[in-house]
N, C-alpha and C positions, 0 to 999 in steps of 0.2 A: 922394562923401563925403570929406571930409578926412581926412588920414592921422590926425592926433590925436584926432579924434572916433570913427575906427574904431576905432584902437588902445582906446580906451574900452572900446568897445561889447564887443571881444573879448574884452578884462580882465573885463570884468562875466557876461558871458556863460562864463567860465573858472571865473569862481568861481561860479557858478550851478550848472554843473555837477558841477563836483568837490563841494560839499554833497549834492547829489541822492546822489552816489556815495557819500559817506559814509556819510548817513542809510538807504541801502538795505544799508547791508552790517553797521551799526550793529543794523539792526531785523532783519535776515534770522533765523529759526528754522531750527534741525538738519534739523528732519524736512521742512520746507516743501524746502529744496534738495535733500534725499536723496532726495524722492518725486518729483524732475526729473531725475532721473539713472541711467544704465543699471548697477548693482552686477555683473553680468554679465561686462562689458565691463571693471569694477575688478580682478574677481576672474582674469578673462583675460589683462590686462598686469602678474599680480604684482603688485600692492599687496595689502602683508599684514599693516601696521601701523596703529592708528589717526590717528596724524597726518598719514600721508602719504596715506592716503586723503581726509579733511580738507581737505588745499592742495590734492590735483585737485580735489573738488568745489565748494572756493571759487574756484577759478583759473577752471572751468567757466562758473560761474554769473556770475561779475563780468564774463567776457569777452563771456557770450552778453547780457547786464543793458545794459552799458555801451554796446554799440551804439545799443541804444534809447534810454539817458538823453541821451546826445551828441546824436542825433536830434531829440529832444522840446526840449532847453533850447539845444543851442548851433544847429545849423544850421538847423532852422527860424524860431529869433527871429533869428537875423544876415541870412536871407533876407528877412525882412520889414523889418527893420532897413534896411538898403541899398536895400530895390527902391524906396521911397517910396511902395510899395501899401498895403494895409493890412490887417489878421488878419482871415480869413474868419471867420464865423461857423457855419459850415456845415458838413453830414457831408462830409467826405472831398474837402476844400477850405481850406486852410490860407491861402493868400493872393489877395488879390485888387488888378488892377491896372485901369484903366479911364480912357477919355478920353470925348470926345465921340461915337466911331464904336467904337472896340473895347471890349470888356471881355472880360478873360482872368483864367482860374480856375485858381490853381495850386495842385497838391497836392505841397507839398514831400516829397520822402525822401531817409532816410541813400544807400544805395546802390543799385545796379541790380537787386540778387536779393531783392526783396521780396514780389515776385508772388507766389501760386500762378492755375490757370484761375480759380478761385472769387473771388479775391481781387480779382483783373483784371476780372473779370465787374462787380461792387461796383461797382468804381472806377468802371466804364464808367457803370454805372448813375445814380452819383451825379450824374455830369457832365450826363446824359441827362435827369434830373429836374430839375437847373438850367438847363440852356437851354431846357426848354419852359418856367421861370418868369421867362426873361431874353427871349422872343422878341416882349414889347408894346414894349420898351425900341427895337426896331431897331437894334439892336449888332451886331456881325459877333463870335460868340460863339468863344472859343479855349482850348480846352482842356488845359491842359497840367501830365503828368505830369513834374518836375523833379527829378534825383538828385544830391547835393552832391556825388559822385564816382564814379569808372567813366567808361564807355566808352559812352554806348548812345543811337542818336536815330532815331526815325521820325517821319516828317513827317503822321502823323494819318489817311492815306488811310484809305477805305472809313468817313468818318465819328468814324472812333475819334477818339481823344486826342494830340496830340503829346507825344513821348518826346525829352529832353533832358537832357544829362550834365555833369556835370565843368567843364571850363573853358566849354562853350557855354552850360549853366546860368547861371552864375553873369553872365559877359560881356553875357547876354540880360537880366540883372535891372540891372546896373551899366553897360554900354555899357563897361566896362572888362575889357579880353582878357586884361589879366594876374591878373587878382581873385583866381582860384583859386592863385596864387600868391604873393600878399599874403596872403591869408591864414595859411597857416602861416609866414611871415616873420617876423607880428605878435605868434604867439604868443612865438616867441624861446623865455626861460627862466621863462614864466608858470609852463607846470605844476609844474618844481619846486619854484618855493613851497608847493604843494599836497601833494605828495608824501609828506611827511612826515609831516603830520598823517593821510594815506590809508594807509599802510602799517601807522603805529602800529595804527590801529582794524582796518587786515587782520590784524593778528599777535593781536591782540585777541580777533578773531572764531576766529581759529584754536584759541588755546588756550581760550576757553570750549567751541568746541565737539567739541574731541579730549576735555577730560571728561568732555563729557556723551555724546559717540560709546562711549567706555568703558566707562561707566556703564549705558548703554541697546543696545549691540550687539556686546560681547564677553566672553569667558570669563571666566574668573575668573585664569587665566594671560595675562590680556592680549590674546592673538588675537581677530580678527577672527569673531564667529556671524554668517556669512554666511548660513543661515535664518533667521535673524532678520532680519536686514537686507532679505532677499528677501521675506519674507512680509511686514515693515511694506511697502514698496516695491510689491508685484503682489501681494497676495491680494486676497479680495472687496472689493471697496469698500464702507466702512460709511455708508450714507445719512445718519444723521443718531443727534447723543446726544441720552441726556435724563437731568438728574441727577433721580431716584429722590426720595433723603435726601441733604442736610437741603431741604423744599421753599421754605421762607422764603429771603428773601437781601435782607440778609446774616445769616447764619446766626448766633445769640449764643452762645456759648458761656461757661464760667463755669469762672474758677480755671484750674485743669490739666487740665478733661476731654477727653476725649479721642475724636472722633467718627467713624465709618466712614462716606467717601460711599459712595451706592451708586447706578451707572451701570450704564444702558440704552442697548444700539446697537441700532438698525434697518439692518439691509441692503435690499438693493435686490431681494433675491428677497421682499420682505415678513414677513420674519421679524423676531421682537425675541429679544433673547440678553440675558440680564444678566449684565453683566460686573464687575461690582462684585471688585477684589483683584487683576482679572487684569495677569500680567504684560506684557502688550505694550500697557499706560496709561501714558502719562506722564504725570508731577505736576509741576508747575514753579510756583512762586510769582513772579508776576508784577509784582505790586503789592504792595508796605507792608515791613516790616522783618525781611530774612528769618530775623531772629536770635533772632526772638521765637517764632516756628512753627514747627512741625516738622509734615513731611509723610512720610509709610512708603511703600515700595515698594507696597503692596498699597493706599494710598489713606485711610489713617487719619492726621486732622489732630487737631490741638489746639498751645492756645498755649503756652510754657512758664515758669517762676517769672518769668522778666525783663521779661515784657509788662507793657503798664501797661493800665489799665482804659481802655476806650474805641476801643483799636489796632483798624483793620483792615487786612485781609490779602486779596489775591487767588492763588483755584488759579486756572493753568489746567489740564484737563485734556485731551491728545491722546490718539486713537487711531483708528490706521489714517488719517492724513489727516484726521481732523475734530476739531474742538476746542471745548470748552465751558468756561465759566469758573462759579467762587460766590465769592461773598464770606462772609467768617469776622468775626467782632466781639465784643470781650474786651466782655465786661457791665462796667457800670460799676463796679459793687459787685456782692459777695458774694451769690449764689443763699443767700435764706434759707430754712429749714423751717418750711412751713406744719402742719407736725405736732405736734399736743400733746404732750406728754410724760405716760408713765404713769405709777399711781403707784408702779409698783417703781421707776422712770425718774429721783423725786425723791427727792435727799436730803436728810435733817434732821440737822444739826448743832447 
């Protein structure tokens, strides 16, 4: 491949990824990252503030996230990119290359430790159900698991797959030995164009969610309720909500009234609990203009004087790791009384 057309391919593949990376850390929720991580472990190395607890668990999450997004957008399309093979369609087979006598099945990965027995078993599998629908073809069938870097190669004995790394990877897809060292050549000073617009939306995510860390798991002095945090994190798992009230959706409401949802958890032991006010729900308005709703700790909505007739609005509501959402909608016009007036009710002037 020509240097300019790689240099392309890398640029485009740069910014492919640094979006993925944006959009995941743009959309990530508090509770979705806090329910992947050990508070234990927080509470163990002194972290005693909320924000700093916050930058570990964003620091955590982006770094364990980012290997896979790098995986998925850059080094498996530049592998398909350069080999002149072309994107498998198939479980647990990314590329495929093929002549008149071979056809070889490659499952691209980031690096060498992706395995577990189970996972390797899979793999095998997949490979093992494609050569028995490759054997009318009479191809001399080759299997191979390919790692964009690391260290690590077997040559397939006993049947299995061959295992290929790093500069052999990449050399074996290009017939070029120095590939895996063009490559970061190429990128030079790409990613800090990116940088900045990635850091802004990290600082971002940080301070919406030291707010809402404060708001939803500490004192009223600002510390850390580390039972709270540990019960959202490891108590029962709730199987599943179900809003109660309002059943309609979206819900109409009229003027300034003011409605109490009322929520049902199922646990896993078969129990239902109504939870309707309880503190460990969160309310988040998801959808429409938050300036017009108002939502209460305990779960009581309505719109207020600023709404305009027709506005809707979405809750989401979490707990325990599960989440259900309603929708809310200002009536267009005024709820009138269908009530006569009596006659002490009318007056004569």
């Amino acid at each position: 491949m020509e240097t300019t057309i790689l240099e392309e391919a890398i640029n485009e593949l740069l910014d492919s990824f640094y979006q993925r990376r944006i959009d995941k850390i743009s959309k990530l929720k508090l509770r979705e990252a806090l329910t992947r991580k050990n508070p234990y472990l927080y509470k163990a190395i002194g972290v005693e503030n909320p924000e700093q607890i916050v930058r570990e668990i964003l620091n955590a999450y982006t770094s364990s996230s980012d290997e896979g997004i790098f995986g998925d957008e850059f080094f498996e399309n530049l592998a398909i990119k350069v080999s002149g093979g072309r994107k498998a369609e198939l479980e647990g087979v990314d590329l495929i290359e093929e002549d008149d006598t071979i056809f070889k099945a490659i499952a691209v990965k980031s690096g060498t430790n992706v395995f577990n027995a189970d996972s390797r078993k899979r793999q095998a599998q997949n490979f093992k159900s494609l050569r028995g629908r490759m054997n009318k073809q009479k191809k001399y069938f080759d299997p191979v698991v390919g790692y964009c870097y690391g260290k690590k190669f077997s040559n397939g004995e006993r049947g299995e797959f061959r295992e290929i790394s790093g500069q052999v990877f990449w050399e074996e897809l290009t017939g070029n030995p120095n590939f895996y060292i063009e490559i970061i050549q190429i990128m030079n000073s790409k990613p800090k164009q990116h940088l900045q617009a990635y850091n802004k939306e990290f600082e971002d995510a940080v301070k919406r969610f030291t707010v809402e860390f404060e708001d939803q798991f500490c004192h009223k002095d600002g510390s850390i309720n580390w039972e709270k945090l540990v019960e959202m994190n490891s108590s029962k798992p709730c199987k599943k909500l179900k809003v109660i009230e309002p059943k309609a959706s979206p819900k109409i409401l009229h003027g300034t009234d003011k409605l109490q949802i009322k929520l049902l958890a199922a646990f896993h032991e078969g129990n239902d609990i109504d939870i309707t006010g309880s503190g460990n729900i969160t309310y988040v308005i998801s959808e429409g203009n938050l300036d017009v709703f108002e939502v209460t700790a305990d779960g009581k909505v309505g719109f207020n004087e600023n709404a305009q007739p027709g506005e809707i609005v979405k809750v989401e509501m979490t707990y325990y790791g599960k989440t259900i959402s309603k929708r809310f909608k200002l009536a267009n016009s005024k709820r009138q009384s269908t009530k006569q007036p009596s006659i002490e009710q009318i007056s004569l002037f």
